[in-house]
C-alpha positions, -999 to 999 in steps of 0.1 A, spaced: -551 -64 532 -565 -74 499 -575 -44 478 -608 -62 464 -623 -57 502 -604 -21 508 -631 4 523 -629 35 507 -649 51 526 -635 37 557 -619 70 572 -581 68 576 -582 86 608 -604 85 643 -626 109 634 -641 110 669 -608 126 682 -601 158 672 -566 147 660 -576 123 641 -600 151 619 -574 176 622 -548 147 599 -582 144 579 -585 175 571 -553 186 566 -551 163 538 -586 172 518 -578 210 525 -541 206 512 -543 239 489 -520 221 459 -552 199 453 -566 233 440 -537 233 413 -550 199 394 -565 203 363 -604 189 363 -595 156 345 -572 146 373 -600 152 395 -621 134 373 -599 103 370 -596 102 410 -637 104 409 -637 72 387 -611 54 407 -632 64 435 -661 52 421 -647 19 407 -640 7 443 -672 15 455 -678 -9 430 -655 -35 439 -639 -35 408 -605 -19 415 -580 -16 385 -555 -37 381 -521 -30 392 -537 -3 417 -520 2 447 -534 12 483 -513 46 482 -532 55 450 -567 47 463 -556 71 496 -549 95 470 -578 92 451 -601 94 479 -578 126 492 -585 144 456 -621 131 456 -627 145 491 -612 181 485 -631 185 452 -663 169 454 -694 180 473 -700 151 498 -740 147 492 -744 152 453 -707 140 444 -708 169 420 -676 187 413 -672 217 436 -663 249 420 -629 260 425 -629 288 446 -652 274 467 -633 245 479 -619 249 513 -586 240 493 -587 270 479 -592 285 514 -555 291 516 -550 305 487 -579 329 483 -579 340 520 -548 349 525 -546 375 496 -583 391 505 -575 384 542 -543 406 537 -557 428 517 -581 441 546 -553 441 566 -534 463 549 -559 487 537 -580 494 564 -573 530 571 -601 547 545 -636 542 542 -637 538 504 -602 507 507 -625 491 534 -662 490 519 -641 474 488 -623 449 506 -652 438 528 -675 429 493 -645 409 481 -645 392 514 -684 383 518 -684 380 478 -660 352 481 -674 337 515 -705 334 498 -695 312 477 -675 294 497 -706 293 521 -729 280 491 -705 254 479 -702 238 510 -734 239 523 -758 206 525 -766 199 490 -800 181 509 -814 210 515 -819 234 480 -818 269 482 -831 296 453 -817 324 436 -840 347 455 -827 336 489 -790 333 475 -795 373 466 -812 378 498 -783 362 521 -756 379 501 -771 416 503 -777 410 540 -741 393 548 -725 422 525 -747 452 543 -737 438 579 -700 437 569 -700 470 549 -721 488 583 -695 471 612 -666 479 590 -676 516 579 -691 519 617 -662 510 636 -635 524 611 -653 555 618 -656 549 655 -620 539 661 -607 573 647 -592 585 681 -587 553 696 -550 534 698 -539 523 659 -541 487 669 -577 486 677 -580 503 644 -562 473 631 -590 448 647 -618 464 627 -617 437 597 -618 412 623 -651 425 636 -668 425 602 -656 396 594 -668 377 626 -701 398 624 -710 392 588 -701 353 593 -731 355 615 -755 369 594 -737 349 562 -738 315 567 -773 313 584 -787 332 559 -773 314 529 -782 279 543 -821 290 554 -836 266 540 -824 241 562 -834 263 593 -868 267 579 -875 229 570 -852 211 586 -818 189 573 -821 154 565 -813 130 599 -802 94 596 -795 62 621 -761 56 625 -762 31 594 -772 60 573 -810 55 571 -827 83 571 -852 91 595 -872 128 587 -862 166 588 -847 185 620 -847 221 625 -826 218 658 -803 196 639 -798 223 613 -795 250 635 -769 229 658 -748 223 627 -750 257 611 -736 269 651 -709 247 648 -698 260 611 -700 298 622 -676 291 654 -652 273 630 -651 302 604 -645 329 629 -619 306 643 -601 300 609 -599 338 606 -593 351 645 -555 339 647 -550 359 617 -564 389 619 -561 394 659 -524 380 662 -511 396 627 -521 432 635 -501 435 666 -472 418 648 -468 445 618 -476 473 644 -442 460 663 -424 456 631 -434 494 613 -414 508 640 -378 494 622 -364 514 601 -360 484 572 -396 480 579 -403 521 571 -381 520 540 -400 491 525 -439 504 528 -443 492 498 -438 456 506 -463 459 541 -492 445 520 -469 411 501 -458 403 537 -491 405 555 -509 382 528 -482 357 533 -482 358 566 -521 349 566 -510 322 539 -490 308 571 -518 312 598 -541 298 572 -525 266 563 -528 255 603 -558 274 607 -582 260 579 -580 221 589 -574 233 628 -603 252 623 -622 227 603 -618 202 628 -633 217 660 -666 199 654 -673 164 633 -684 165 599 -709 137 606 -723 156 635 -745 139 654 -775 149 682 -798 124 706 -835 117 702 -845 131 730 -833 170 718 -853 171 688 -885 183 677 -916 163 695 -931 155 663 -897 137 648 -888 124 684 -925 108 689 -920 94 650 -884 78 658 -892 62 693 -931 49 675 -907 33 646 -878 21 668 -883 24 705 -846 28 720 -830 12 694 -820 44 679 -806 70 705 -784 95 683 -790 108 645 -767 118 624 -761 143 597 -738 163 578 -731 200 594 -713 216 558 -683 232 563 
């Protein structure tokens, strides 16, 4: 193939098949990516941008534009092509989530250990939720406070709740409580932090990328979509690791190195996580997509006036 007609954008893989996103995203969410300095990132962005152009280098091969396009995708928001922060890439998923994810793992048994723990957690999925969300729809200060007070208070309250609650009951369900507050907080986090697209709608397009109006149903099917995916990056985790360590503390090696608990659980999450994040990213397209004839009447009657049943599906971008 002649590199002066290479698609860059052309995915690599079948992204209707969730194989073909899982080997998509296990490439953008590679956590080395997270290591590059910004003028790496930079330099892929221009290579990126010089094919769009059809002006490719000299001497450039396919491999590189791959790679380009990999360092582009991990590191750049997908509607602004602004350079994400760092820890709110989902490469740095990996990294960041196992050591918090351990941390409330192995610190779970006092009140004071698991209000900390939990603000790190909804501190850093806050960010992670902002960075990722769809840059189409803006959100303010004001609400950003809102949704991180509200996300924090529901973690903090199922935490402290059910730390209390599951005084008397077996140590593993004990062990479960982060879970819960994660899961529960995820609810209240991401909804709350991407509002604005509830409340007016995220951008639709045809399948050629024209856009057609706002959707409400649209936003709230894609925000769905990203909650069930965060909740299933964390489950395997935090339900499977629990019961694990609980077998393990009963060795004696195990009892003579307390000390080390907390190293081993955050690099067991680091293992969970490196399957979990694209696995988990991957349960639902990123272009997600929604027929006519589920939206709003207003938008439906405005599509179907403008282009009968030439357009049956829109299209948009659920965030991550």
């Amino acid at each position: 193939m002649a590199l002066s007609s290479f698609d860059i954008d052309a995915p690599r893989w079948d992204q209707s098949t969730f194989m073909g996103r899982l080997k998509h995203f296990f490439n953008i969410t590679d956590w080395r990516t997270a290591l590059l300095p910004d003028s790496r990132l930079d330099e892929a962005k221009a290579l990126v941008e010089s094919c769009r152009a059809g002006s490719i280098p000299p001497g450039t091969t396919e491999e590189q534009l791959h790679y380009a396009k990999k360092l582009y995708d991990s590191a750049f928001h997908p509607d602004t092509g602004d350079r994400m922060n760092l820890i709110g890439r989902m490469s740095f998923q990996v990294p960041g989530g196992m050591a918090i994810t351990g941390c409330m793992l192995q610190f779970y048994r006092t009140v004071p250990a698991v209000v900390f723990w939990q603000w790190v957690n909804q501190s850093f999925n806050a960010l992670v939720n902002y960075t990722n969300r769809n840059a189409a729809s803006p959100i303010t200060p004001k609400q950003i406070g809102v949704a991180y007070v509200t996300a924090t208070s529901t973690a903090l309250a199922t935490a402290v709740g059910l730390n209390l609650y599951t005084k008397k009951a077996p140590p593993l369900v004990a062990r479960w409580v982060p879970f819960a507050a994660v899961a529960a907080a995820n609810c209240v986090n991401i909804p709350m932090m991407r509002q604005q697209e509830i409340l007016n709608g995220i951008a639709v397009t045809d399948e050629n990328g024209n856009k057609l109006g706002h959707s409400k149903k649209a936003a709230v099917k894609g925000i769905i979509q990203v909650v069930i995916s965060r909740i299933t990056m964390a489950a395997p985790g935090m339900i499977i690791l629990p019961i694990i360590m609980q077998r393990m503390e009963k060795y004696k090696f195990m009892q003579r190195i307390t000390y080390l608990h907390g190293p081993i659980q955050v690099m067991m999450v680091g293992v969970f996580l490196v399957f979990m994040v694209p696995a988990a990213c991957s349960l639902f397209p990123q272009r997600c997509s929604m027929a006519v004839s589920k939206l709003e009447p207003e938008l439906r009657d405005v599509i179907v006036s403008q282009y009968g049943d030439a357009v049956q599906r829109v299209y948009f971008n659920k965030g991550l």
